[in-house]
N, CA and C atoms as a LAMMPS dump frame, in Angstrom:
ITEM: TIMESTEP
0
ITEM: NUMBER OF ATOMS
234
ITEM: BOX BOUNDS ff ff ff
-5.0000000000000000e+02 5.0000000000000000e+02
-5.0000000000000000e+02 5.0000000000000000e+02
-5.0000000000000000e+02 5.0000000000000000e+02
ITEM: ATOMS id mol type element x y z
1 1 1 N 295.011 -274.276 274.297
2 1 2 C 295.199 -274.194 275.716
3 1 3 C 295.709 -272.803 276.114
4 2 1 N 296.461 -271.815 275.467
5 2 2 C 297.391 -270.976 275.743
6 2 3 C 295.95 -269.866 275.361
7 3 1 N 295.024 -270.347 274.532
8 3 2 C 294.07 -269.117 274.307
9 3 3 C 293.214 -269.518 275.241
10 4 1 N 292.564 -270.778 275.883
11 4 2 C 291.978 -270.644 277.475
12 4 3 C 292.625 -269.545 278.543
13 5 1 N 293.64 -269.686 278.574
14 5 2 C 294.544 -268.756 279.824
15 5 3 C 294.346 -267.559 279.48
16 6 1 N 294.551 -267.473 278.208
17 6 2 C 294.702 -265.839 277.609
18 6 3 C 293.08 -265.336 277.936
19 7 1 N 292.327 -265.922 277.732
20 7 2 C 290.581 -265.885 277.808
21 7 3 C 290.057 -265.902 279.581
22 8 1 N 290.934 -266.724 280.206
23 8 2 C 290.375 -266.492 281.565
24 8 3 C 290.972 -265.529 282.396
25 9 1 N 292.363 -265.452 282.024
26 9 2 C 293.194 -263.838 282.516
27 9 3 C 292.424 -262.479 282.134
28 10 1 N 291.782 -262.799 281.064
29 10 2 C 291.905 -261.239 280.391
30 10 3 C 290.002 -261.543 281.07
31 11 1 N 288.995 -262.113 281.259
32 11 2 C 287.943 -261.906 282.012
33 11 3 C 287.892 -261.43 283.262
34 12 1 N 288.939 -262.328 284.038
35 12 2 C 289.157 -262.261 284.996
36 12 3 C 289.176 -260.694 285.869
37 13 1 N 289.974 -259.981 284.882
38 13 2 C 290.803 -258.953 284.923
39 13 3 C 289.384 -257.955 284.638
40 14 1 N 288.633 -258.018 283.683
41 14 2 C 287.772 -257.15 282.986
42 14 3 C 286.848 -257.187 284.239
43 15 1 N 286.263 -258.857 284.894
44 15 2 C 285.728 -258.736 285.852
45 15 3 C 286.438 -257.988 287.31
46 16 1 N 287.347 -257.989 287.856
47 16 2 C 287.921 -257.194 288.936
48 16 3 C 287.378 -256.355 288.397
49 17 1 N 288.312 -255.612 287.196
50 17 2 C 287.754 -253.536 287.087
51 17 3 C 286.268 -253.504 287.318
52 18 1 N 285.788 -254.147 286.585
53 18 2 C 284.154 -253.571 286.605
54 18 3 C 283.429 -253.272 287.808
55 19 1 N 284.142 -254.406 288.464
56 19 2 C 283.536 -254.734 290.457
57 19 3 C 284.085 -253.838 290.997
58 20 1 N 285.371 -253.376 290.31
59 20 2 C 285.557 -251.937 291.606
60 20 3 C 285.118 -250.392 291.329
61 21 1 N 284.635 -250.575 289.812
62 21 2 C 284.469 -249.461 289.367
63 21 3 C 282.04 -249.138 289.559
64 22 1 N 281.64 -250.325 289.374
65 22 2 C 280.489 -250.545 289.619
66 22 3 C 280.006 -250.904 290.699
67 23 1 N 279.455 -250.59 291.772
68 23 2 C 279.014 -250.551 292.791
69 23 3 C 277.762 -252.133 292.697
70 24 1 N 276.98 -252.094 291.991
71 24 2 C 276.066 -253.331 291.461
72 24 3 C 277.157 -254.21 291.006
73 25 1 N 278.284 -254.376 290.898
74 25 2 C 279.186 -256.011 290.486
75 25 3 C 279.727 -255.75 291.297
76 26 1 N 280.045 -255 292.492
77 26 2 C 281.065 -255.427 293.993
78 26 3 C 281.17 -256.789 294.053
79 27 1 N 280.047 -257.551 294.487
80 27 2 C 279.811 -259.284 294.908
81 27 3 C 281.049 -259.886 294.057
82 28 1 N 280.869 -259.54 292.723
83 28 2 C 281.822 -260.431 291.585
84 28 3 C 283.439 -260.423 291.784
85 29 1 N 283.762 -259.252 292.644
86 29 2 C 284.738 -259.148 292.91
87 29 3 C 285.59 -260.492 293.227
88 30 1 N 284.92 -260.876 293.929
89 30 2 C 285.524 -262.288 294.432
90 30 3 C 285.749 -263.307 293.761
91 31 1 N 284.823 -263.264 292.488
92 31 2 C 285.407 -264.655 291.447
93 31 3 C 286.938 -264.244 290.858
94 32 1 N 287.291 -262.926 290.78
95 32 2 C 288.388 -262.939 290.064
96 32 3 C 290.081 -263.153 290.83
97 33 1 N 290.744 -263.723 290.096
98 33 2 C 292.03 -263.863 291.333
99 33 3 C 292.975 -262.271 291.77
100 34 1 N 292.502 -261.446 290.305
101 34 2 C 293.143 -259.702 290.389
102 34 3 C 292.727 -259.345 292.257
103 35 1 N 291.234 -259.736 292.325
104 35 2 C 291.048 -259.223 293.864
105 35 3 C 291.874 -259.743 295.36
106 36 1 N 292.525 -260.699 294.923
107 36 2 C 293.482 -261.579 295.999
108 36 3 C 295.29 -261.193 295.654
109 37 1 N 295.016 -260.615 294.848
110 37 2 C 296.531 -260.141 294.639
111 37 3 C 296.879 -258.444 295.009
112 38 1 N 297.163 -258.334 296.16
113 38 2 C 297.154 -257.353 296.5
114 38 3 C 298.516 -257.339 297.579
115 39 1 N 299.648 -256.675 296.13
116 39 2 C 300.983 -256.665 297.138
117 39 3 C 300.923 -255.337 298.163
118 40 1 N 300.539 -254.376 297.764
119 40 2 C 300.184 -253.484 298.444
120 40 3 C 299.624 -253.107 299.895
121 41 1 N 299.403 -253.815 300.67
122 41 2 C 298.612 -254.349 301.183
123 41 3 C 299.732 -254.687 302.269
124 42 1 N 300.462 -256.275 301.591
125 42 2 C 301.549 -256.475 302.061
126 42 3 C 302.209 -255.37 303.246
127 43 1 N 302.877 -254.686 301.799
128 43 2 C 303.785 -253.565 301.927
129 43 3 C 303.681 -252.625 303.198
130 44 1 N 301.883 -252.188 302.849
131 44 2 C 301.634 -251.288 304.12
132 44 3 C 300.938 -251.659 305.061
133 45 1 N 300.7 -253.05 305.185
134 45 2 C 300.403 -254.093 306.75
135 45 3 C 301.318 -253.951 307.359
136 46 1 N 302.78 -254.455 306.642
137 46 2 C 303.866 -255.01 306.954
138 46 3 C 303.581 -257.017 307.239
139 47 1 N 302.015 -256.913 307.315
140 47 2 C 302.22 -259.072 307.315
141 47 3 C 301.556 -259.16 305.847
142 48 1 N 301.774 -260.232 305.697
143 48 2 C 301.101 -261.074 304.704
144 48 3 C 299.296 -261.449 304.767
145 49 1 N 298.681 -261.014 303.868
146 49 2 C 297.394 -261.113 304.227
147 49 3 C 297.255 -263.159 303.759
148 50 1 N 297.07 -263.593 304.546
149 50 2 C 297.413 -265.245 304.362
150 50 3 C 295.98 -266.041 303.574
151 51 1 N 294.671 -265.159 303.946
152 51 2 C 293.558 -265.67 303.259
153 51 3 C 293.524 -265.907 301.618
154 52 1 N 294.339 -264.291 301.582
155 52 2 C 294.484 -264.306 299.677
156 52 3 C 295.741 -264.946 299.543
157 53 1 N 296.634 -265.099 299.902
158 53 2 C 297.782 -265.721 299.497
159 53 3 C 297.341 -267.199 299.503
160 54 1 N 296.313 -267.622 300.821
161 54 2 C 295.922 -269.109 300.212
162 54 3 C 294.985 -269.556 299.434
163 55 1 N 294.382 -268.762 298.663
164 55 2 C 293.425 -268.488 297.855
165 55 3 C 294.345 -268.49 296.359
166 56 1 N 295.233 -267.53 296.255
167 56 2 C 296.501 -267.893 295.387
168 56 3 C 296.78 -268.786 294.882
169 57 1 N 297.525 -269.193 295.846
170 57 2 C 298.209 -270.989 295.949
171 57 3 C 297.187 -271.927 295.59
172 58 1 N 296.176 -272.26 296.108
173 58 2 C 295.037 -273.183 295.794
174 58 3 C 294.844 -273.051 294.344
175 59 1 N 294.547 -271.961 294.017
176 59 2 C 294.223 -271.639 292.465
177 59 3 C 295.664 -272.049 291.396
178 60 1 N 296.631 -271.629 292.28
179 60 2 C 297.606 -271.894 291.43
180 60 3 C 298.013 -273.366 291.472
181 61 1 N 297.738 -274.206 292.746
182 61 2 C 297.746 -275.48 292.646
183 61 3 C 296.754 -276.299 292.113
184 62 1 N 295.255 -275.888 291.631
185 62 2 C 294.297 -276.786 291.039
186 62 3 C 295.094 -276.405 289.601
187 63 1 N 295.513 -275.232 289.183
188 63 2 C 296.155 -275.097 288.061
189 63 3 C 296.938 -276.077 287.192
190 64 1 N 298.119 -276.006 287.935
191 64 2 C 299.487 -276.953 288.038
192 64 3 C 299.182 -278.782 287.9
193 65 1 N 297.864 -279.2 288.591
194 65 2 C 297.357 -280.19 288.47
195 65 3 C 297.115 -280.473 287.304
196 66 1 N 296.129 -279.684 286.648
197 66 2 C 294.897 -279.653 286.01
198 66 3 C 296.015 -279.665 284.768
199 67 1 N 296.573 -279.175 285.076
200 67 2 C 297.906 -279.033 283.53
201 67 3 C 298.429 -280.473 283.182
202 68 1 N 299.014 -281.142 284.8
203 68 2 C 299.481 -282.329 284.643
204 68 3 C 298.71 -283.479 283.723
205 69 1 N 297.292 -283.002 284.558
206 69 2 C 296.307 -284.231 284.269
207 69 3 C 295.966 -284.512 282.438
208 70 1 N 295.929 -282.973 282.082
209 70 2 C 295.325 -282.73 280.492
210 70 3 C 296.485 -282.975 279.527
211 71 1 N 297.991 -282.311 279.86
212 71 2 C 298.934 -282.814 279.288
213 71 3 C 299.457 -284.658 279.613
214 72 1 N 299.548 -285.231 280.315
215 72 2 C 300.184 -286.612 280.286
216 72 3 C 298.959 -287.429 279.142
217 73 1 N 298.146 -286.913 278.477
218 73 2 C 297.512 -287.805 277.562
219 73 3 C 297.461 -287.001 276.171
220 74 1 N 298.526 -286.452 276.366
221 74 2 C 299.371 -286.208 275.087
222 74 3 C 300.272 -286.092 275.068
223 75 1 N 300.541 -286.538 273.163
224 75 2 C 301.525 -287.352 272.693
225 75 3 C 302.385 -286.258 272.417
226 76 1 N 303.413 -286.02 273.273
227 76 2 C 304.358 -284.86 272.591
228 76 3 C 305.836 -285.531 271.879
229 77 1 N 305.456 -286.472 271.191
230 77 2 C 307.211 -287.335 270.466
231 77 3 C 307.201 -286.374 269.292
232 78 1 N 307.875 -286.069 268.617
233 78 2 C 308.538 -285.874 267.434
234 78 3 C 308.269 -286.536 266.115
């Protein structure tokens, strides 16, 4: 499980760079969550950009689920 995360972070990530660095993977930009995290942004708006922050959250809440659901059918006793 910990090498899924490690495997979809580190794509994720490979996909952002490529999309900003390649003009032909721009589109892809958007599958990755690197493109919605943009404190910067924040900072020099001064608001909260609320589309990516709920784009965030969603992701981080199918997450949090998806954890619940796969862990409660295992046996973690001793």
């Amino acid at each position: 499980m910990v090498g899924a995360t490690i495997a979809v972070g580190s794509v994720g990530f490979a996909v952002n760079f490529v999309a900003l660095a390649w003009s032909r993977a721009a589109p892809l930009r958007f599958v990755s969550p690197f493109h919605y995290y943009t404190p910067g942004d924040a900072l020099a708006g001064g608001t909260v950009p609320w589309v990516s922050f709920g784009v965030l959250a969603g992701v981080g809440l199918a997450g949090l689920t998806a954890a619940f659901v796969l862990l409660a059918r295992r046996d973690l006793a001793p």
